[in-house]
C-alpha positions as YAML, in Angstrom:
chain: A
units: angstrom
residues:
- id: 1
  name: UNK
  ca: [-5.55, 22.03, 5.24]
- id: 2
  name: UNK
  ca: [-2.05, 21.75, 6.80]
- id: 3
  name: UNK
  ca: [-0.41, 18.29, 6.36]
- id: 4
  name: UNK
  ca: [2.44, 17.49, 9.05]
- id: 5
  name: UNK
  ca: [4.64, 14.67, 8.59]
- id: 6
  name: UNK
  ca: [6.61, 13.43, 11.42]
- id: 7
  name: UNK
  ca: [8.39, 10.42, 10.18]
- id: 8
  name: UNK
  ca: [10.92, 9.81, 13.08]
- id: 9
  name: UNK
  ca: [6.94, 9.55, 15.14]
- id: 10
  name: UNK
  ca: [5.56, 7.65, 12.35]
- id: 11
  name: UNK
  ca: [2.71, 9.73, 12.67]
- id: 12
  name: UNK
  ca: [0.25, 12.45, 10.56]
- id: 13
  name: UNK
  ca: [-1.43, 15.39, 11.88]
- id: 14
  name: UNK
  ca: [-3.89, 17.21, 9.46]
- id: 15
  name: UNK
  ca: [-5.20, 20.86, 10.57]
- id: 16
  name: UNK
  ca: [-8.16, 21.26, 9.19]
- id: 17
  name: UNK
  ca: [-9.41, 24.37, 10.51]
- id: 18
  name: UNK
  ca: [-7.63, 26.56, 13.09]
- id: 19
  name: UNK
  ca: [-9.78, 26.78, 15.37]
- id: 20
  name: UNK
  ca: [-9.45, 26.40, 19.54]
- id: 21
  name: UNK
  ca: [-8.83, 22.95, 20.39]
- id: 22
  name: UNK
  ca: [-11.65, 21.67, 22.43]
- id: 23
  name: UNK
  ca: [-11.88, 18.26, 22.57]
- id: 24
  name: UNK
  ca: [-10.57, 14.45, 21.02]
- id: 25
  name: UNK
  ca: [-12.45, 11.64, 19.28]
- id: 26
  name: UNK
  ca: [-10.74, 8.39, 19.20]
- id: 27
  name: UNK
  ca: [-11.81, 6.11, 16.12]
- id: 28
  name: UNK
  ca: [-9.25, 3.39, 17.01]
- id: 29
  name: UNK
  ca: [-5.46, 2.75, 18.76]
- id: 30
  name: UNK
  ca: [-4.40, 4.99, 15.47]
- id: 31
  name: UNK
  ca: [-6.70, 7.40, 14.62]
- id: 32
  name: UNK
  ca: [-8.05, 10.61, 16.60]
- id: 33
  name: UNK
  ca: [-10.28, 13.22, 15.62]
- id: 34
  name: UNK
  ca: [-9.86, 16.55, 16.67]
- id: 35
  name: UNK
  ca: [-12.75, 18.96, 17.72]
- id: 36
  name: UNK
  ca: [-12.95, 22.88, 18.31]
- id: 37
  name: UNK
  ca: [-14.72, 24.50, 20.96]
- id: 38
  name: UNK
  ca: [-17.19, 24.72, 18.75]
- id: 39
  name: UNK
  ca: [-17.79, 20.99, 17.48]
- id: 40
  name: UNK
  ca: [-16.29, 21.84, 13.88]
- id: 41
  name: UNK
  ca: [-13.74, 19.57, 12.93]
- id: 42
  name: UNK
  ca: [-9.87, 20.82, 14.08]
- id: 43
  name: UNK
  ca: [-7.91, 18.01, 13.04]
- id: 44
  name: UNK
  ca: [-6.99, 14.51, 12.06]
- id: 45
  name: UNK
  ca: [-4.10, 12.46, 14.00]
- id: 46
  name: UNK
  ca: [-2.67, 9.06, 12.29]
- id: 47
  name: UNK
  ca: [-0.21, 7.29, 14.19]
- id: 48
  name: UNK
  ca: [1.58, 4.35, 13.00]
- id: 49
  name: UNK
  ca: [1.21, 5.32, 9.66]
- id: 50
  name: UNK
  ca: [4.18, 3.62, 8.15]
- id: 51
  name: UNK
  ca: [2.26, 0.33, 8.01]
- id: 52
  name: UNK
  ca: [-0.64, 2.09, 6.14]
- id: 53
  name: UNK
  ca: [-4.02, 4.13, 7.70]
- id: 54
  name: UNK
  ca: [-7.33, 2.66, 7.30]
- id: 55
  name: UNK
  ca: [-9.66, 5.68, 5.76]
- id: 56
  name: UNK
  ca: [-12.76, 4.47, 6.66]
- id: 57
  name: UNK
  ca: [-14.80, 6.36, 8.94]
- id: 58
  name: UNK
  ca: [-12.50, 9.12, 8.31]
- id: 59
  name: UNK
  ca: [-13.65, 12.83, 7.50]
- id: 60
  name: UNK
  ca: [-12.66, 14.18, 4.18]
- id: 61
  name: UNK
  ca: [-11.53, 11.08, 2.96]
- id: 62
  name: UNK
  ca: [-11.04, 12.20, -0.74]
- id: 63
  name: UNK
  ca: [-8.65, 15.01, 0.64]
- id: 64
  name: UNK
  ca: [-6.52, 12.88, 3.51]
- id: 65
  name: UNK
  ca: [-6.01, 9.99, 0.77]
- id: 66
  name: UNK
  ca: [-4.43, 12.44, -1.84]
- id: 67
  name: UNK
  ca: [-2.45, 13.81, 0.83]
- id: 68
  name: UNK
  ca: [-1.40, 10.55, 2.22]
- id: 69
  name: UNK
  ca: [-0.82, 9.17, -1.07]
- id: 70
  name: UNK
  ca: [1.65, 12.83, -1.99]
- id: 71
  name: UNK
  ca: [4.00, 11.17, 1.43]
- id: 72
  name: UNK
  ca: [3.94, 7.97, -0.15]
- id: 73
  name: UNK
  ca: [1.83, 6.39, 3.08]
- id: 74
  name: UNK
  ca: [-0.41, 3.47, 2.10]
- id: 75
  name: UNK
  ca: [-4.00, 3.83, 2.31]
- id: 76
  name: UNK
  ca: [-6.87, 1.16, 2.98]
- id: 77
  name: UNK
  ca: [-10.43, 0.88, 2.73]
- id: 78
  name: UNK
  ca: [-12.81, -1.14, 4.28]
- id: 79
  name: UNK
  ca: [-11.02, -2.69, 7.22]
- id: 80
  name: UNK
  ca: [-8.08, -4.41, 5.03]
- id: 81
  name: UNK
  ca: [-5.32, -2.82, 7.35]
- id: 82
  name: UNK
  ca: [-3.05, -6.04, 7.71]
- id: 83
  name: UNK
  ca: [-3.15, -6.77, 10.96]
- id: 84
  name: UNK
  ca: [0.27, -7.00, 13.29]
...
């Protein structure tokens, strides 16, 4: 996994395998999912993330937690993402 950390973006981009981009997934206004040509996960986008990311419904969530956690980015569970 490659963990990029834009902070001027406020935003996270997680390579998960390096494959051919082939298409996107979006979960919400914050959170993408990345697909290969192949329909094996490619990648995870956060944006926003300086106001915490929301993990459910998230792939590899034991993994992107620790490495959110590592940046110092808040994590939540379960919909508890204060809202704006």
């Amino acid at each position: 996994m490659n963990f990029e950390y834009d902070r001027t973006a406020d935003a996270v981009y997680i390579l998960i395998n390096d494959v051919k981009y082939g298409h996107s997934e979006c979960l919400d206004e914050t959170r993408f999912i990345d697909y290969g040509e192949n329909g094996v996960i490619r990648g995870i986008e956060l944006l926003f993330v300086g106001g915490g990311v929301e993990l459910n419904s998230l792939p590899y969530q034991a993994k992107v937690k620790e490495l959110l956690q590592r940046y110092g980015i808040k994590i939540y569970l379960d919909g508890a993402v204060p809202k704006k």
